[in-house]
N, C-alpha and C positions, 0 to 999 in steps of 0.2 A: 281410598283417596284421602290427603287429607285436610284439613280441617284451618283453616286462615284465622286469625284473628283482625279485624278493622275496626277504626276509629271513623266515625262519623263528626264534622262537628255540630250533627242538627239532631239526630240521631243516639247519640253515646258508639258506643261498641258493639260489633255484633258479630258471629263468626261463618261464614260462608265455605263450604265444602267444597274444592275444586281440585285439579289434575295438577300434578308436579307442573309440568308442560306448558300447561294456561298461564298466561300475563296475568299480572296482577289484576286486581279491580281499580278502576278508576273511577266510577262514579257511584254512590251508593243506591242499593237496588230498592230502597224505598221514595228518598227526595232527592234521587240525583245530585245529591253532592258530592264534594273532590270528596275523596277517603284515602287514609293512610295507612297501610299493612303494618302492624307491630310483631315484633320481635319475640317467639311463645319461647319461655323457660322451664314450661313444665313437663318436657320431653322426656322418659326416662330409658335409658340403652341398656339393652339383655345380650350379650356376648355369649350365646350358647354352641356347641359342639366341639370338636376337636382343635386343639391349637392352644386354648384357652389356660392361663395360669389356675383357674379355679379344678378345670378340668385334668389336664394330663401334664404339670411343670410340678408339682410336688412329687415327692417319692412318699413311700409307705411310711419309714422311718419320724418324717415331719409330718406327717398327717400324724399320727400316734400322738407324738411328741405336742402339738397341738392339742390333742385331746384330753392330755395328764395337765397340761396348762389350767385349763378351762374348766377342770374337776377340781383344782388344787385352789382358783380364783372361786368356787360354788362354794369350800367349806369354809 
C-alpha cells in the first residue's frame, strides 16, 4: 500500500499508509483538523522486462560501440 504524505496546520506533516482506493483524509488523526494531501516527488520508476530500450532496442554492434566510448572517455 502506499504511503500519503499530509499537512496538518496544528500538527506539521505526517504520512499515513492507505489503499490506492481509499478517499483521501480529511481530518487529521491526531487533532481533527482539515489536512491537505501533497504532492510526493520522490517516486523513482524501474521499466524492467522486455519491450524496454535498455533491454532488447540496441543491437550488438551499438552496445560494443558504446563500450570502446566509455574505454576511450576512462583513458
Amino acid at each position: 500500500m502506499p504511503t500519503y504524505d499530509y499537512r496538518c496546520p496544528s500538527c506539521g506533516t505526517f504520512e499515513f499508509t492507505q489503499s490506492i482506493k481509499d478517499e483521501p483524509l480529511e481530518h487529521c488523526p491526531t487533532c481533527q483538523s482539515g489536512v491537505e494531501r501533497l504532492i510526493s516527488s520522490g517516486v523513482g520508476i524501474i521499466f524492467k522486462g522486455s519491450g524496454f530500450y535498455t533491454n532488447d532496442s540496441r543491437s550488438g554492434s551499438a552496445a560494443s560501440k558504446d563500450d570502446s566510448t566509455s574505454s576511450d572517455k576512462a583513458s
